[in-house]
N, C-alpha and C positions, 0 to 999 in steps of 0.2 A: 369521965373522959379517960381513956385509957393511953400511955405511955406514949404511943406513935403519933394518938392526934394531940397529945399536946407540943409533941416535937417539931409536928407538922406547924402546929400554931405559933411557935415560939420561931418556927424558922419565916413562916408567913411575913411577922410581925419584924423579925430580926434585919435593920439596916447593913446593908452590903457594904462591903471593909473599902475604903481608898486604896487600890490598885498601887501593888509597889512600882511600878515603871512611873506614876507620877511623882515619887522622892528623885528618878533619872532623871525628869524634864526637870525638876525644881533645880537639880544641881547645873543644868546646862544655864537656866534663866541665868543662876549663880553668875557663871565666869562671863555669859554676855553682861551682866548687869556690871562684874566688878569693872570692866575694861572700859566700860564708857565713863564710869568714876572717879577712876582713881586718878585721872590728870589733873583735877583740879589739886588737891592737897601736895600734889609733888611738883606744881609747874612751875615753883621758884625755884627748886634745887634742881631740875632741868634748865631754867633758863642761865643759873650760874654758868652750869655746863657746860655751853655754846655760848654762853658771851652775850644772850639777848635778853629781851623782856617779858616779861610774864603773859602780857596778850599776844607777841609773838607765838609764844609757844601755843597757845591756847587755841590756835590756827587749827594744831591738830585735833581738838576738842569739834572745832566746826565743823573740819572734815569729815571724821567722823558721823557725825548727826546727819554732812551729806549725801554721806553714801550711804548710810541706812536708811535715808528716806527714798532716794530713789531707787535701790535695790527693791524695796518696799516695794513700791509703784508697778514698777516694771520686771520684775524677776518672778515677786512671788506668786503671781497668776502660777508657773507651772507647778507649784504645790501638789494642785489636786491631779495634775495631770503622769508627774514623775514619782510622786507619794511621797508626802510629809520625812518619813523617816529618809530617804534616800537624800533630799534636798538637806536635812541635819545634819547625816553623814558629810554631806560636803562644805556644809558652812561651817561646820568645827573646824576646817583646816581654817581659821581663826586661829589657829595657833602658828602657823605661820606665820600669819604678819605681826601676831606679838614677839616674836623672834625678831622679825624684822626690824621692830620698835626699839626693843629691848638694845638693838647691835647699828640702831641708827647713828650714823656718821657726823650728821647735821640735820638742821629744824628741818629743813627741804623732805627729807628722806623720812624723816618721823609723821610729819602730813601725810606724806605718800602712804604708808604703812596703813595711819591708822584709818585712810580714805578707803582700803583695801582691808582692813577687818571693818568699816563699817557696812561694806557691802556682804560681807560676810553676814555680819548681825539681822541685816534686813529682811533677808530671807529664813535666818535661822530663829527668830520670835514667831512672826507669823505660824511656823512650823511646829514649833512647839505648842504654838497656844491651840493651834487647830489639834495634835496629837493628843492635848487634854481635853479636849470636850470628848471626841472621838473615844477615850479609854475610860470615860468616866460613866459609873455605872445610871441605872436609871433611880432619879434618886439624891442620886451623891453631887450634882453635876457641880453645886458650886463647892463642896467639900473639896473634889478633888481639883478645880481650877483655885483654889483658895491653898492648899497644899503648893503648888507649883507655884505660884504667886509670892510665896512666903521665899524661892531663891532671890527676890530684890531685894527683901531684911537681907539675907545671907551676903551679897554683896555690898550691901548699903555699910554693914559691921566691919566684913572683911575689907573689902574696897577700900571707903572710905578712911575708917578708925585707925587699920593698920597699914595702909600704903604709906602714910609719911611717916611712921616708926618703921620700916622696913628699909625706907630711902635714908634713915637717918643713919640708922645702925648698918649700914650695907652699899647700898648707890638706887639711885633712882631706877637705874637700868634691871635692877633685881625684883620689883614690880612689876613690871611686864615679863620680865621670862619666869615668875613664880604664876603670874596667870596665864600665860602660854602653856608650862607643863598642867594646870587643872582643866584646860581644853584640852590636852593631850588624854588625860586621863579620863576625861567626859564623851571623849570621841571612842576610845576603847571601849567603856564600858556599853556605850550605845551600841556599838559594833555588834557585841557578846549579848544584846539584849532581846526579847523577843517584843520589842514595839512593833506593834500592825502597822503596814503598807498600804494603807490602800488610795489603789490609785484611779481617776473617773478616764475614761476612754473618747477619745474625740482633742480636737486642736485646744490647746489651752485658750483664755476667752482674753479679751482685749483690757489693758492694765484697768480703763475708767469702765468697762462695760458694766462692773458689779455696781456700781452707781445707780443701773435702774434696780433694782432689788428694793421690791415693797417695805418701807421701814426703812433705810440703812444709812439714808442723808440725814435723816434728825439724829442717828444714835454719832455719825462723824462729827457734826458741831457739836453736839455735848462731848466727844473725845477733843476735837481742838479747843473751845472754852475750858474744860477741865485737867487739861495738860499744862495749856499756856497760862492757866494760874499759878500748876504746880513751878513750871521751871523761870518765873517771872518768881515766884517770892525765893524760891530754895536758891537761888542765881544768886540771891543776893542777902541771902539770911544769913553768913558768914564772914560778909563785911560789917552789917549790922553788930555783929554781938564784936566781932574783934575793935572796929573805928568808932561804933556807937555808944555800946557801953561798956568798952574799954575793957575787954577780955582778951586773954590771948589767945593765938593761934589752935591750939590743943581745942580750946573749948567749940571747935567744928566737929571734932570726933563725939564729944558729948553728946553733941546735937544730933550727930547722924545715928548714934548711940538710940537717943531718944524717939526719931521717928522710928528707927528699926525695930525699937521694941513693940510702937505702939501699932504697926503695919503687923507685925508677928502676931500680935496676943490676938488683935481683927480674927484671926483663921478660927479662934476655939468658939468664934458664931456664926460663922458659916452657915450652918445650918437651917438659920430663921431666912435665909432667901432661899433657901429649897423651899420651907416650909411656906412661905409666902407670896413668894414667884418673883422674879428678879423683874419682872415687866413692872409689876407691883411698887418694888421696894426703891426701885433705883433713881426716881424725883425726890424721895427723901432723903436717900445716901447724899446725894450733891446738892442738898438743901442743909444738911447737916454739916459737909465740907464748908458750906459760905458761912455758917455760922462759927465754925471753928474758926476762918479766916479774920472773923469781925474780930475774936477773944485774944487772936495774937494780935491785930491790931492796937487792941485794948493794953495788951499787958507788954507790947513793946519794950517799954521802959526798965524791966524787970528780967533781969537774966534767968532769976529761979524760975518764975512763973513761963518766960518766954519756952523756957524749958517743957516743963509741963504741960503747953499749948503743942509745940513740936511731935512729941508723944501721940495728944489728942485728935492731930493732922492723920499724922499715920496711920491711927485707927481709924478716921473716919476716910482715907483716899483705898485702905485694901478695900470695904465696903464700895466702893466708885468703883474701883478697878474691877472689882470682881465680875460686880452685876454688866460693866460695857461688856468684857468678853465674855459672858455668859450671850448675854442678847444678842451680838454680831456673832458669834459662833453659830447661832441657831436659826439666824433666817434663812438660810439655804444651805444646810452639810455638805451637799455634794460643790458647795465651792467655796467652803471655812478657806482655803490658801488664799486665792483672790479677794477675801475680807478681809482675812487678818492679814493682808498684805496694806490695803486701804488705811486697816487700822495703826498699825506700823507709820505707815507715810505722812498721816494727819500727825503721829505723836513727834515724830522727828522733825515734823515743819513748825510744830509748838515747840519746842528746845529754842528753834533760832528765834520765831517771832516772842515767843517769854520771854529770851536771856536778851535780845534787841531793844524791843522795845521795853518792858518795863526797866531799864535801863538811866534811859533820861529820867523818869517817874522816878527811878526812886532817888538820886542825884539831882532833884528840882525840890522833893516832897519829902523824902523820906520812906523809911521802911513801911509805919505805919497804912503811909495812905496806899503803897504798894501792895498791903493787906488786903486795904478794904476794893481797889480797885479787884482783885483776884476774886474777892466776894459776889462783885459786879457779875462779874465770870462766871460764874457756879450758879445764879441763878439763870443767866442763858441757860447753861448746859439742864437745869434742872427743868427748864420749860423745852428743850427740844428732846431730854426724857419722854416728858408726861405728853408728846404729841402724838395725835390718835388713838387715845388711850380707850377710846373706844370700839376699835377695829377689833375685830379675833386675833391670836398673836399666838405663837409659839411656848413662849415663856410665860 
């Protein structure tokens, strides 16, 4: 075989590189992810601030999740129609209302804010997740959605770990204007970037009309089943380890520490859902998540081990995450904004129905049975997977 055909062969064979504009989305997920985070760990030394109480403050937390769902619902239909990239452009003035936040007056004015980067958020995920199927090679697809996935570790560390050392050594107010300026600089950098435009031509389509889309109602209850387990146990995993067993406050950074890592290290397998097919893989990913859920259940009791299950979470939810927006990105490209809009609104309306209701559950029951309840969950989500698994599909 002579020089050129083995070059030929070796290029044949040779997997195509993750597109660096996917490290630009990851960093964008970054700063939406840190700012929907970080209130929790600073909402005491805010509540000091103004003189109120810590679910006071927490109003703006709700807000938040409300207007990123109905931005969701209702905005991100024009995705496909204005182009992904253009619609990011303008939800990164997100940095605005963390300005806002940052200089708010009173609770009043802090809701306001962050009701106004939640709208922001709602349109700006959908857009990013559609720009990463869109720039991912053939091939690579959950490489590079697994890539950009990995900016929720990056917020989960950042966010999380160090918003209340930042509040502590500084003011609360200086967590919001340090993730204000990494929207500033995530908004430049896009600016300067050559992400594809592309945009579908005709009236954007009505917020529920993606509803009929063959497939896309079984993979939204496996996204609400598998959200509302997520933010039903994680709501309440940090009362657990501090009231339960009797940890201190620090030990939530550990934690977020722990799921970040084990949500990160997820991405170095990626690969085995290309190779597999994510239509394939994705009833065991959320079969895998309820069994992790059973193991914290089990090891409740145990702060090391609880630890080590947290971890195991995290690896086995980028595995979920990954394979949902692989499959809803792919049942119909020319209208990924109006899906991942959908998909957006189902996860934001899990925030409030997890952190509500399992609420009393876990204030009746315990953390535990909070666990095994969430396990409940993931096998919904794993049977509205595996539905029609007989049909032709995409993925």
């Amino acid at each position: 075989m002579s020089n050129s055909d083995q070059a030929a062969t070796l290029g044949a064979n040779a997997r195509p590189p993750i597109p660096a504009l996917a490290y630009l989305l990851t960093g964008c997920i970054a700063v939406i992810g840190s700012n929907s985070l970080v209130l929790g760990p600073i909402a005491p030394a805010v509540a000091v601030s103004f003189a109120t109480s810590v679910p006071v403050v927490m109003m703006a937390a709700a807000a938040f999740g409300l207007g990123t769902s109905a931005s969701a619902l209702f905005l991100a239909r024009y995705i496909d129609r204005v182009g992904a990239r253009r619609i990011l452009q303008a939800a990164l003035l997100l940095a605005l209302a963390l300005v806002a936040s940052a200089a708010a007056p009173t609770v009043t004015a802090l809701v306001a804010a962050q009701l106004l980067a939640g709208v922001a958020a709602g349109v700006a995920m959908p857009a990013i997740y559609a720009s990463s199927a869109a720039i991912a090679p053939p091939g690579r697809e959950s490489g590079t959605i697994g890539v950009v996935l990995t900016g929720w570790t990056l917020s989960m560390v950042a966010g999380v770990s160090l918003s209340a050392v930042l509040a502590d050594l500084v003011h609360w107010r200086a967590v919001f204007a340090a993730v204000a300026l990494l929207a500033a600089l995530a908004l430049g950098s896009l600016t300067a970037s050559s992400l594809p435009d592309v945009r579908k031509a005709g009236p954007a389509p009505a917020p529920l009309e993606a509803l009929g889309i063959p497939g896309i109602v079984p993979l939204l209850i496996a996204c609400g089943a598998f959200m509302t387990a997520f933010y039903g146990v994680y709501g309440y995993l940090g009362d657990h380890l501090h009231s339960g067993l009797g940890q201190p406050v620090s030990a939530n950074g550990l934690a977020a520490l722990a799921y970040g890592a084990g949500f990160g290290t997820a991405a170095l397998f990626d690969g085995i859902i290309d190779r597999l097919g994510a239509r394939r893989v994705m009833p065991f990913a959320y079969l895998l998540v309820a069994i992790v859920y059973v193991a914290i259940a089990a090891t409740s009791n145990s702060y090391g081990m609880t630890l080590a299950m947290v971890a195991a979470w995290g690896l086995a939810n980028h595995f979920g995450l990954n394979v949902l927006v692989m499959r809803l990105s792919a049942l119909d490209p020319s209208r990924r904004g109006t899906i991942m809009g959908l998909n957006s609104a189902v996860t934001y309306l899990a925030v409030f129905v997890g952190t509500t209701g399992f609420g009393p559950l876990y204030s009746d029951f315990g953390f535990a049975a909070s666990a095994m309840v969430a396990a409940l969950l993931m096998l919904v989500a794993a049977s509205a997977a595996a539905w029609r698994t007989r049909q032709p599909h995409r993925t």
